[in-house]
matplotlib code that plots the C-alpha trace (Angstrom):
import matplotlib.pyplot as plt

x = [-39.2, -41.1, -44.8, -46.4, -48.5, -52.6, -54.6, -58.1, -61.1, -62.1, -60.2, -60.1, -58.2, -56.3, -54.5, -54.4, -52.3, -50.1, -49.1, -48.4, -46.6, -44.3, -43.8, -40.0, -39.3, -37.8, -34.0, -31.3, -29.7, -26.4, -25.2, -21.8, -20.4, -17.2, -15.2, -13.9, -10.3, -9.0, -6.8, -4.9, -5.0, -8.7, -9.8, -13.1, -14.9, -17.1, -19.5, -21.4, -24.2, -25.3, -28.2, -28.9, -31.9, -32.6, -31.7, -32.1, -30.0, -30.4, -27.7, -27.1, -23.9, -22.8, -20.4, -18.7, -16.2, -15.4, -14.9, -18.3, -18.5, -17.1, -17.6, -19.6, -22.2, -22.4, -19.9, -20.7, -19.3, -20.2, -19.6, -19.4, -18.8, -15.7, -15.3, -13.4, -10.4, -8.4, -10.6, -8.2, -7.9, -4.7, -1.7, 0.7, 2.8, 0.6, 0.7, 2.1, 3.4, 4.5, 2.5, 1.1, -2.4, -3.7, -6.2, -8.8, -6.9, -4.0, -6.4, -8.2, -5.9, -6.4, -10.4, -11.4, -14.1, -17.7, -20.3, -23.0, -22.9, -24.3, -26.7, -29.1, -31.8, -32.3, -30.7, -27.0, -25.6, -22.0, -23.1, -24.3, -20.7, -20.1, -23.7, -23.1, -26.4, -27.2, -24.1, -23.6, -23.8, -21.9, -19.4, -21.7, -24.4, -26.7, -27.6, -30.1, -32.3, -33.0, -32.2, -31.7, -28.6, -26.4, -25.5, -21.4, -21.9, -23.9, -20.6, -17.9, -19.6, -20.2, -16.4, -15.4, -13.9, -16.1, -14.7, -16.7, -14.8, -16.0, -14.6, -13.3, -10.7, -10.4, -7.7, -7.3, -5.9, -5.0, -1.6, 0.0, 0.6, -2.2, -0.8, -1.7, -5.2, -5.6, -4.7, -7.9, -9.4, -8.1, -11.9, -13.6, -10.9, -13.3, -12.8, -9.7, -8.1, -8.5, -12.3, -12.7, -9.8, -10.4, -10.9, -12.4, -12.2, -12.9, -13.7, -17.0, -17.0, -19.7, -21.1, -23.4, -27.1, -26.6, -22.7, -20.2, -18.8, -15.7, -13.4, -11.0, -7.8, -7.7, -5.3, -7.0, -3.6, -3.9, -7.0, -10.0, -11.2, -9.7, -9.9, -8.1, -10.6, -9.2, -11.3, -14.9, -17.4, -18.9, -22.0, -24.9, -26.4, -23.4, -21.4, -22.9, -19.4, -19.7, -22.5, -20.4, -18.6, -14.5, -12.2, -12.6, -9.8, -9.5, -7.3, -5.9, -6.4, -10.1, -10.8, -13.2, -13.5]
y = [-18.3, -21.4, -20.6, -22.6, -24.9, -24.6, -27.9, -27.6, -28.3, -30.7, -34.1, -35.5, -32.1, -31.6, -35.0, -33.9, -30.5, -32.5, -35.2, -32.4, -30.5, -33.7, -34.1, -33.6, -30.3, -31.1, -31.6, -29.5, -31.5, -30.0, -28.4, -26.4, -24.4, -22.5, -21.1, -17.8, -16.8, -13.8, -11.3, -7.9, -8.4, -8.6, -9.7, -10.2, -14.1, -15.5, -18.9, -19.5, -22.3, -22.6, -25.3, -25.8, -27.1, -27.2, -23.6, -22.3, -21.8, -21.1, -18.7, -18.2, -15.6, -14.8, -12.1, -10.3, -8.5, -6.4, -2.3, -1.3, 2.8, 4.4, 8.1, 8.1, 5.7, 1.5, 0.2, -1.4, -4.7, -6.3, -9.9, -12.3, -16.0, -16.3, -18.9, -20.2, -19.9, -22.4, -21.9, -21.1, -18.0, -15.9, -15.4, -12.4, -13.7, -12.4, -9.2, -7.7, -4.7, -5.3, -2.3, -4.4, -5.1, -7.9, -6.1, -7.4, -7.9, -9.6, -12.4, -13.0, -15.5, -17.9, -17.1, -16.1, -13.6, -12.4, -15.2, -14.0, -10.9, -11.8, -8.8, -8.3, -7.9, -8.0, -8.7, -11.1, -10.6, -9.9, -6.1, -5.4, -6.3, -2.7, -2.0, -0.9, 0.0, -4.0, -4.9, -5.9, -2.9, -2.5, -5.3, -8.0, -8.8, -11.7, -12.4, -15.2, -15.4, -17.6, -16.4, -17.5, -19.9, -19.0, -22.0, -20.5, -20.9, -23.9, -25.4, -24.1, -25.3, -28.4, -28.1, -27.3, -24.0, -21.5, -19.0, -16.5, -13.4, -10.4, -7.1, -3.9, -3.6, -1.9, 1.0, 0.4, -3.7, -3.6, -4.4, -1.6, 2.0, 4.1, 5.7, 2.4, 1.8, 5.4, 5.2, 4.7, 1.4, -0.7, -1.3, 2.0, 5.2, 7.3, 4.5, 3.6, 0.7, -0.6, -0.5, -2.5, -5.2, -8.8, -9.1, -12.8, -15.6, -19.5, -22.1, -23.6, -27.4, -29.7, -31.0, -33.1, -31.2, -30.0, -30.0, -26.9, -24.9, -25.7, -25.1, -21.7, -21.1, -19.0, -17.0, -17.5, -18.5, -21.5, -21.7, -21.4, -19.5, -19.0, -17.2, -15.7, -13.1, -10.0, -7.6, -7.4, -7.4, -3.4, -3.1, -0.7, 1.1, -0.5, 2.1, 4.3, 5.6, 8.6, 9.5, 11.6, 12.9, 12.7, 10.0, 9.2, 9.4, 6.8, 7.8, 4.8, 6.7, 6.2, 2.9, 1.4, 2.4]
z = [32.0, 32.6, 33.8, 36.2, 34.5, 35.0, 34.9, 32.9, 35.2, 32.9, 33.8, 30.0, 28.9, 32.2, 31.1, 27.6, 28.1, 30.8, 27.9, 25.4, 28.0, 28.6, 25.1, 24.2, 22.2, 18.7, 18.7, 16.6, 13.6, 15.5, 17.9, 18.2, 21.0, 21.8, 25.2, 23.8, 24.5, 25.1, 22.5, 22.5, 26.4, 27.0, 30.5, 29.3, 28.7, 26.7, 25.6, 22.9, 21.5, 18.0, 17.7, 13.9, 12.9, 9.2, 7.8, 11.3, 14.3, 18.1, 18.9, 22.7, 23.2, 26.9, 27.5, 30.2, 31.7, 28.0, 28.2, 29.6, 28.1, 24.8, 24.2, 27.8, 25.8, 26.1, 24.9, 21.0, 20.6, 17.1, 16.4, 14.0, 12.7, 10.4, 7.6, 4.8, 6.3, 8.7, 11.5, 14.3, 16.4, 15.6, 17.7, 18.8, 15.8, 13.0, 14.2, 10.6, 11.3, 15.2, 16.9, 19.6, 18.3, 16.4, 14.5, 12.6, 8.7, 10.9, 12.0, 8.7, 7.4, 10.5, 10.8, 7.4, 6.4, 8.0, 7.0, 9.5, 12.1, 15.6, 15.8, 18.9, 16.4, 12.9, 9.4, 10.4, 7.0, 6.4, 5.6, 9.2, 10.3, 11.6, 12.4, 15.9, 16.6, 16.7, 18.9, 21.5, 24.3, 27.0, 28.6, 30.0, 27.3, 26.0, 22.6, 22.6, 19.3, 16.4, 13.1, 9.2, 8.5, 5.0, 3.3, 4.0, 7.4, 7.9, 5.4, 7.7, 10.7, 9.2, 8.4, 11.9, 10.7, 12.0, 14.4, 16.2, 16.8, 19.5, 18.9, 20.8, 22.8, 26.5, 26.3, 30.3, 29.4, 25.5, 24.3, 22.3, 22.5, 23.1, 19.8, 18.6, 19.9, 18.6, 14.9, 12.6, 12.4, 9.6, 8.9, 9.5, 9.8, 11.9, 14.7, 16.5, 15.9, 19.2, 18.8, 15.9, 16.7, 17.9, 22.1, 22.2, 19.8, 19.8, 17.2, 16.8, 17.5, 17.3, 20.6, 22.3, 23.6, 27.1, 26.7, 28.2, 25.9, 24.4, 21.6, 22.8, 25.5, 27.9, 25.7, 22.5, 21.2, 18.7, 18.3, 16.2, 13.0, 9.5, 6.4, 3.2, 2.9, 4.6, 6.4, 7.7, 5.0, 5.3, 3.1, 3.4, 6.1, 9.0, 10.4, 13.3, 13.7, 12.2, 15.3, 16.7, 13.5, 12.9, 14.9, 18.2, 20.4, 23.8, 26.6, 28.4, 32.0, 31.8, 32.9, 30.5, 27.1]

ax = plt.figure().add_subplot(projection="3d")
ax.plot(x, y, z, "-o")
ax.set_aspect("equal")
plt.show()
């Protein structure tokens, strides 16, 4: 994205736009970054950077390899940073009632509740935690943006319990039943479950500038984000899963989701 730089014909300001070109961009007060793991038998990966500056941060999310199609659309994946909580990822064990999934309520105790939604555009408040319209589409995305930084999260970060959490599951790899992944969504009932549970997870860590990501296993067992608070916040305006009207059921013969 760097453009070729083009020297004035007058010397004095040709040397003048070089110096300020040189001139080192202002450094984050932070910086925190995370190597997702994988839940609920994802295949999928994923990095993230948060460079804080002030009440600002520089989010930069890479994912890939997550179910690509849902209901013969892209794929919507929402995420979020988690807080207040123990900040750790959860593990196969605090699957409550044994079906196979770790949904979302399961994993609240370890990674807490929403503090911001990572939307591709737009307000990142808790209340836009089911706002698929401003998720993630598909299962290779980018979300690279700046956006507004709540005093909860900037604490948790601060803390080193912040947790970012991707969601929806790919019927093809999930663990479960399909009778599981099928059975409404303990956060929205119109959606499956499988669409709404965890599939990556890691633990925001502070980090030197220019450092990899680091911060979740491969598995995403024992690892990062926490929280008492149970479910994802739902406010105002977030679900787009009534688009197509009534639950929407996934078979696990199609290959995405």
């Amino acid at each position: 994205m760097n453009k070729a730089m083009r020297f004035l014909a007058v010397p004095t300001l040709a040397l003048g736009a070089l110096a300020m070109a040189s001139s080192p961009a202002m450094a984050a007060d932070e910086s925190y970054s995370s190597t997702l793991g994988q839940l609920n038998g994802t295949t999928g990966s994923g990095t993230i950077t948060v460079d804080v500056t002030g009440d600002k941060a520089k989010v930069n999310l890479q994912v890939s390899g997550l179910a690509e199609t849902f209901m013969d659309a892209p794929y919507p994946h929402v995420q979020h940073i988690h807080g207040g909580a123990l900040g750790e990822c959860p593990t196969t064990a605090d699957d409550a009632n044994g079906d196979g999934i770790l949904n979302t309520t399961d994993g609240a105790p370890s990674y807490g509740g929403i503090q911001t939604t990572l939307t591709t555009s737009g307000a990142t408040t808790p209340a836009e935690g089911l706002n698929l319209a401003l998720g993630g589409q598909g299962g290779s995305y980018t979300i690279d943006r700046e956006i507004d930084l709540n005093a909860e999260t900037k604490a948790s970060l601060e803390a080193g319990t912040a947790v970012v959490v991707v969601h929806g599951l790919d019927p093809a790899t999930a663990t479960g039943t399909e009778e599981a992944f099928n059975s409404p969504s303990d956060l929205e009932p119109s959606l499956p479950l499988g669409a709404t549970s965890p599939a990556l997870c890691g633990t925001l860590v502070a980090s030197q500038m220019g450092d990899m990501p680091a911060g979740g296993a491969d598995t995403g067992v024992a690892q990062e984000t926490g929280s008492n608070t149970a479910i994802l916040a739902l406010g105002g305006g977030l679900v787009l899963a009534a688009a197509a009207g009534g639950t929407f059921m996934v078979r696990r013969s199609n290959t995405n989701a």
